[in-house]
N, C-alpha and C positions, 0 to 999 in steps of 0.2 A: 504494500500500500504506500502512497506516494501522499506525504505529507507536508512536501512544499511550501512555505506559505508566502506570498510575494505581493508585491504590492503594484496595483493598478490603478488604472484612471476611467472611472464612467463618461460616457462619452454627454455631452450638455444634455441631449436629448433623454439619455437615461434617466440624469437626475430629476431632467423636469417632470418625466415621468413618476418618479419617487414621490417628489413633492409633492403635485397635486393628489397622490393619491394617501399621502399621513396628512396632505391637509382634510381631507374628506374623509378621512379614520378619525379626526381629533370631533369631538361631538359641539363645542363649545364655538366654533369655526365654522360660519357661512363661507364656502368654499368658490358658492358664484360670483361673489363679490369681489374676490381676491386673484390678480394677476400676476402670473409669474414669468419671469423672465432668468434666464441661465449663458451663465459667458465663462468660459474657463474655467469652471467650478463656481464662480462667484454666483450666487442666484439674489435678485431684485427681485420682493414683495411690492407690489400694488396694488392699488383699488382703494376701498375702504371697510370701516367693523362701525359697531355700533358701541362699543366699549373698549377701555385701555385695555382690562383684562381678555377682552381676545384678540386684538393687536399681541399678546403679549404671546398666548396661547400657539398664535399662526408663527410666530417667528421662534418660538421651544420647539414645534414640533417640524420646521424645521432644520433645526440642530441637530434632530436623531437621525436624518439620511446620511449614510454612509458616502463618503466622497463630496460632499458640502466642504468649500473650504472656507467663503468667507460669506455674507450675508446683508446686504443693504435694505433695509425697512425702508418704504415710500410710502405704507398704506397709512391712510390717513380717519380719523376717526368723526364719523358722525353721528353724535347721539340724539338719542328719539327726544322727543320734546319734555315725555317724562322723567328723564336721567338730567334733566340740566338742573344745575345749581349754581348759587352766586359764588364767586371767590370768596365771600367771606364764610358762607355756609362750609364749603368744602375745609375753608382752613379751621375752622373751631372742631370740624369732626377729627379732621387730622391731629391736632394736636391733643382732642379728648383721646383717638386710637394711641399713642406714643405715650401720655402718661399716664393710658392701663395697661401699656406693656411693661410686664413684670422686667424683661431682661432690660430695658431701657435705663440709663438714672434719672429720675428726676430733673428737669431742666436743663440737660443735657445738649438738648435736639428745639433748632427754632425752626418754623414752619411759614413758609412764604408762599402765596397761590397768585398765578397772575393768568389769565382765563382758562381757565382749567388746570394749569402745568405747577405740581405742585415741587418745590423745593427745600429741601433740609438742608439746614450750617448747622455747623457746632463741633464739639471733639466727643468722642468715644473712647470706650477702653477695649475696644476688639473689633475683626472683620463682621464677626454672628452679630451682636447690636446694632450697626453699618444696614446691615442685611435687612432685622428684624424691621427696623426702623421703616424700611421703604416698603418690607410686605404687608406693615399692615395697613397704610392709608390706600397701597395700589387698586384695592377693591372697591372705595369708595363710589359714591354714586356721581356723577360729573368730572371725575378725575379722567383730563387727557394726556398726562404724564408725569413721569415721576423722574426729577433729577436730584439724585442721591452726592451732595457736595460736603459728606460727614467726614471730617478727618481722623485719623485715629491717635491716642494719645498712650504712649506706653504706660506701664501701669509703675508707679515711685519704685518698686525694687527694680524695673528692668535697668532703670539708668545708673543704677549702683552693682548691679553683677548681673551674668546670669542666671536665670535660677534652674535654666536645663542646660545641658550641655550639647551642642551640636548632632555628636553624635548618637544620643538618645532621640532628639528629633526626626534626623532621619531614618533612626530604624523606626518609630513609630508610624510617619507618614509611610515604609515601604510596607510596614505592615498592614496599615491600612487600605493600602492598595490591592493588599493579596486577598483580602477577606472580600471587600468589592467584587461582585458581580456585574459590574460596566468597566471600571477600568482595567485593562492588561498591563500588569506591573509590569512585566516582560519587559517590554516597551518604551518604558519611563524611567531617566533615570532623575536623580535626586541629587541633588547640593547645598550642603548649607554652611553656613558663612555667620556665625552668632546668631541672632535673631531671625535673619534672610537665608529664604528659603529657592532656589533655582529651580524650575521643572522643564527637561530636555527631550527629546525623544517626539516618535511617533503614537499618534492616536488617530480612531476609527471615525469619528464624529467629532461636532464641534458641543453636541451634549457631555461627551467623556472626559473633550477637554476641560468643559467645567467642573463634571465630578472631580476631576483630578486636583483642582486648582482647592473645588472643596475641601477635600480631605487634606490635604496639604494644610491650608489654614486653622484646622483643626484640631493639630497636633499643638500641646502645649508648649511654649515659647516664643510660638511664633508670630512676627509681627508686619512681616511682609512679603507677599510671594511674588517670585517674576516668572509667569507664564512662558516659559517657550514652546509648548509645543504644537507640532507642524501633524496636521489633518492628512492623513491616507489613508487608503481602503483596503486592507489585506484581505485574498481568500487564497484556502487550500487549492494546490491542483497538485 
């Protein structure tokens, strides 16, 4: 048996094929609405959504086609007459969603809406807060975007020592690779540098590439990850 495994290139029409059909697998995704365009790998969303969240939804799923390498959003959002709300409506829910989120601090995160696009400043003590911060307003009702401008702030012992050492980092980030069921550790290799974290290598999608980048930030010490890696599509032959 010939276990080969080498890496190819789907041809534009393939993928366009791919897409439109995990855009019409995702349930949350009006598919007629949305145009797509393929050039080198690169694929262009167009048309329009009736919500940020499935703007959001069309351009995840497609991240999971295999051979995707980079991705431009043009679809633009038009909500129904019942989804609209004033800028100022949108920012009081926003900032009620961020201080009942438990992982947030307290007055941490300032909240700015200008018609529709809402915006968070402030510092953090981690990538996950960063994160949580911008999932929970994204659902909101009139939200047509969310620009996440949270900076992160080490935590008083990082700037006095470390409290992991390197090399436990990245055995934890490679072991959390192995346990993943999306990422192929195989394929990734790992660097780290005190706090910074390196990720090299080849990955299947541009969704793995984000598991990857997740798990990576997750491991304890770490305070900033630099994504390298480069999208191909392996099959056996």
């Amino acid at each position: 048996m010939n276990n080969t495994i080498r890496a190819i290139e789907k041809t534009d029409m393939e993928l366009k094929d791919d897409v439109l059909a995990e855009l019409k697998y995702e349930p949350i995704v009006k598919v007629t609405d949305i145009g797509v365009l393929v050039k080198n790998g690169t694929v262009t969303l167009n048309g329009y959504v009736s919500s940020y969240v499935e703007k959001l939804e069309a351009v995840q799923a497609v991240k999971r086609i295999a051979g995707v390498k980079a991705i431009a959003d043009d679809i633009e959002i038009q909500l129904p007459e019942s989804y609209h709300r004033t800028d100022g409506d949108i920012a009081a829910a926003a900032t009620n969603q961020i201080n009942w989120a438990t992982l947030i601090p307290p007055g941490t995160v300032r909240v700015t809406v200008r018609a529709g696009e809402i915006t968070l400043e402030g510092e953090v003590d981690s990538w996950f807060q960063k994160n949580v911060a911008a999932n929970v307003v994204r659902h909101l009702l009139g939200v047509k975007g969310v620009s996440n401008r949270l900076s992160l702030t080490p935590p008083p012992q990082m700037n006095i020592e470390p409290t992991v050492k390197p090399v436990a980092v990245e055995r934890a980030i490679k072991s959390a690779f192995k346990r993943s069921a999306v990422v192929d550790a195989n394929k990734i290799r790992v660097e780290t540098n005190g706090s910074n974290v390196e990720l090299s290598g080849n990955v299947r999608n541009l969704a793995e590439r984000e598991e990857a980048e997740r798990a990576a930030w997750a491991a304890p010490g770490v305070f900033s990850v630099d994504n390298q890696l480069t999208v191909k599509w392996f099959e056996r032959s």
